[in-house]
C-alpha positions as CSV (number, residue, x, y, z in Angstrom):
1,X,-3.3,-1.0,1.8
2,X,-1.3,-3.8,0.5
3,X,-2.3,-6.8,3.1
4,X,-5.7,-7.1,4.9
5,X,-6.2,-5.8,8.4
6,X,-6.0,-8.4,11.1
7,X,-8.4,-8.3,14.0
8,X,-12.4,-8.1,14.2
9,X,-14.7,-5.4,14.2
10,X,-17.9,-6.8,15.3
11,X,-21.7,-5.1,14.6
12,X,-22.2,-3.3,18.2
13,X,-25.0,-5.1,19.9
14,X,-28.6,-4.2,19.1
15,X,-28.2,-2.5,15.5
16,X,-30.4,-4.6,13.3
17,X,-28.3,-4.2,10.1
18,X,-28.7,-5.9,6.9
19,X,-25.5,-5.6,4.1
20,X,-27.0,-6.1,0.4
21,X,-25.3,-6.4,-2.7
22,X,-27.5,-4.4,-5.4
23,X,-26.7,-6.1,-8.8
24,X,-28.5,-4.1,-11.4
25,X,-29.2,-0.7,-9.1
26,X,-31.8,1.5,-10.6
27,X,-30.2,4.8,-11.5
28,X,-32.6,6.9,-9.3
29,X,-31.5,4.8,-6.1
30,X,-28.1,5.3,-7.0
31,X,-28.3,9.0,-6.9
32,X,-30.2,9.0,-3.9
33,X,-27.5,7.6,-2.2
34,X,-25.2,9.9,-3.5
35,X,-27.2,12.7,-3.0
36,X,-28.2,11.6,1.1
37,X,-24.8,10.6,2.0
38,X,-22.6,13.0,-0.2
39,X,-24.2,16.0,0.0
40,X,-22.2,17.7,2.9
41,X,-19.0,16.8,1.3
42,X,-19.9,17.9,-2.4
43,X,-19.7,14.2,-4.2
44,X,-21.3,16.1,-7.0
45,X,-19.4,14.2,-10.0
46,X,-21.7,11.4,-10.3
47,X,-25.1,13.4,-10.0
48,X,-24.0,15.5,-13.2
49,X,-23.7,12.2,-15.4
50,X,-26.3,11.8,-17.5
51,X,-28.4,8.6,-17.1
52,X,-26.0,6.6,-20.3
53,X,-22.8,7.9,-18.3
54,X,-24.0,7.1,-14.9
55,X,-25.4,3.4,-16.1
56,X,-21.8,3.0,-17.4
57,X,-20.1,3.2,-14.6
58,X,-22.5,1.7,-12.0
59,X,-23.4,-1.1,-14.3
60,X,-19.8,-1.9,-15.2
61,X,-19.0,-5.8,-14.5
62,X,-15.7,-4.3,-12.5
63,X,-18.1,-2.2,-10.1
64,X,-20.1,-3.6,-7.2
65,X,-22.3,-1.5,-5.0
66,X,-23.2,-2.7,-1.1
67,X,-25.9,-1.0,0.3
68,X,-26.5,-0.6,4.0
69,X,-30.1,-1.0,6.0
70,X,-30.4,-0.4,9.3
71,X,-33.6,-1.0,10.8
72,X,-34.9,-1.8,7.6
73,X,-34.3,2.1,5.9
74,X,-31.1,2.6,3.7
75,X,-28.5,3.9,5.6
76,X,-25.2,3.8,3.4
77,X,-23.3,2.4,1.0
78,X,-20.0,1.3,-0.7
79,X,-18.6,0.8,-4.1
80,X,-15.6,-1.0,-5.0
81,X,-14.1,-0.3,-8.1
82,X,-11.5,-3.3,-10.0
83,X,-9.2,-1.0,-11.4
84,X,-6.9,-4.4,-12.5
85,X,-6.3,-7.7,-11.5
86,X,-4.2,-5.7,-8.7
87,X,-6.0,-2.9,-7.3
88,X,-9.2,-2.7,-6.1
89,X,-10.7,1.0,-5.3
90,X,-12.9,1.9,-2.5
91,X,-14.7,4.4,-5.0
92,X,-17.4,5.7,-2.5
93,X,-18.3,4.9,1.6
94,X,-20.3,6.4,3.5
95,X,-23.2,6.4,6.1
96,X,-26.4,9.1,6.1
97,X,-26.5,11.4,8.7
98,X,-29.4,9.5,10.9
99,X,-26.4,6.2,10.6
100,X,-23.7,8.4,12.5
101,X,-22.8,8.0,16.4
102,X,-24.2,4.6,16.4
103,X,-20.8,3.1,16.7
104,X,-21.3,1.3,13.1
105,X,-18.8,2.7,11.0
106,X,-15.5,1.0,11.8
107,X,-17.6,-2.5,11.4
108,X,-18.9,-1.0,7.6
109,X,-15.5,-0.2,7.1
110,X,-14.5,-3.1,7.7
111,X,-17.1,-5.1,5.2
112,X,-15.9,-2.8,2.6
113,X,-12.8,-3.3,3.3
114,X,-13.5,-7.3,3.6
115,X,-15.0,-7.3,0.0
116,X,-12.4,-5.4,-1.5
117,X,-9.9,-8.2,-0.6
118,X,-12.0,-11.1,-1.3
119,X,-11.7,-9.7,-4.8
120,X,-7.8,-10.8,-4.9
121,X,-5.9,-7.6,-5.6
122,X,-2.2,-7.5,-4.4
123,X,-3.4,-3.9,-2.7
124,X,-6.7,-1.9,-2.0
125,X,-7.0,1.7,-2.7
126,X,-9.1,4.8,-1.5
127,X,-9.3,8.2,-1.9
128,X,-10.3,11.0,0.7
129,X,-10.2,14.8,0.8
130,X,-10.4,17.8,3.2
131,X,-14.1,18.1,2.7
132,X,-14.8,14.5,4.1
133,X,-16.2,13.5,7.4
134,X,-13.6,15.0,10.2
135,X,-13.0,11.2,10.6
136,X,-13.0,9.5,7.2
137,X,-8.9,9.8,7.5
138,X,-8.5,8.5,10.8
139,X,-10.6,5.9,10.1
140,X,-8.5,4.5,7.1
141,X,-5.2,4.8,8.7
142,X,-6.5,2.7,12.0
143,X,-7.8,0.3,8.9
144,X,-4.4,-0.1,7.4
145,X,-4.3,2.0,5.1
146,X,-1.3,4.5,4.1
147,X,-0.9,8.4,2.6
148,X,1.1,8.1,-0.3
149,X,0.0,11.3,-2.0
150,X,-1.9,14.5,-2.1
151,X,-3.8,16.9,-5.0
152,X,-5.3,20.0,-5.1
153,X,-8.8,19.9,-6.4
154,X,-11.4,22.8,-6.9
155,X,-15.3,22.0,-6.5
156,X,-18.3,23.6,-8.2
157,X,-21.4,23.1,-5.8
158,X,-24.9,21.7,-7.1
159,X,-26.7,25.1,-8.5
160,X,-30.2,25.3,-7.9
161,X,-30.4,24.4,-11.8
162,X,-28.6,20.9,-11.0
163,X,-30.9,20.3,-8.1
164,X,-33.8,20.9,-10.3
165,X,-32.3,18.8,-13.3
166,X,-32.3,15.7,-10.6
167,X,-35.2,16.3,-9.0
168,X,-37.0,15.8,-12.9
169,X,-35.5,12.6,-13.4
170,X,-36.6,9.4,-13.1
């Protein structure tokens, strides 16, 4: 995306929603977002890292988390990524399952995408697969944003060893 979207995408009417910046998240509430929201698609990279690895990159002064509430309970979450002075990366978006078909996701978009530009860059950046929602793509194009290239990847699923490694920590 190299100019901001025109138009408005307005909260539909009775969601009670609340957008919060978490400056200093706490590790475990980091994965649990990960975990609640990613699961289905296999964002697995982030709940190997160890707690030092993980604290790295969430706590890093070019990252900034936005978390989600609706009706008071978590419900998703974004992470923008300054990659330089001219890019800014949607790193992670995404609602939980109990979030979807509530007509809510073009307007989070939207904040996201709002956040990402107030940050300055010349263009905003995101990443998507095969294994996303069915309409994570769709989404982004009617955002603004353009293809300009595609990867192979290979995953390797949680194990019931990874499960039990995050289920012990803190």
């Amino acid at each position: 995306m190299v100019k901001p979207p025109s138009g408005h995408h307005p909260l539909p009417v009775n969601v009670q929603a609340a957008l919060m910046r978490a400056r200093d998240i706490p590790l475990h509430f980091y994965r649990y977002l990960q975990y609640r929201i990613g699961r289905d698609y296999h964002w697995v990279y982030r709940l190997r890292m160890d707690d030092e690895t993980l604290s790295g990159v969430v706590h890093d002064p070019a990252t900034t988390i936005d978390v989600l509430y609706l009706d008071g309970a978590p419900a998703g979450f974004f992470e923008l990524k300054r990659e330089s002075d001219e890019v800014v990366d949607l790193a992670y978006f995404g609602l939980m399952k109990h979030a979807h078909g509530r007509g809510i996701g073009r307007w989070f978009l939207r904040q996201a995408i709002d956040s990402a530009w107030a940050l300055g860059p010349e263009r905003v950046t995101v990443n998507t697969c095969t294994l996303d929602h069915k309409a994570a793509l769709p989404l982004y194009q009617k955002m603004g944003f353009n293809p300009i290239g595609q990867t192979e990847t290979f995953i390797h699923p949680m194990t019931d060893a990874d499960h039990l490694r995050l289920a012990r920590l803190d």
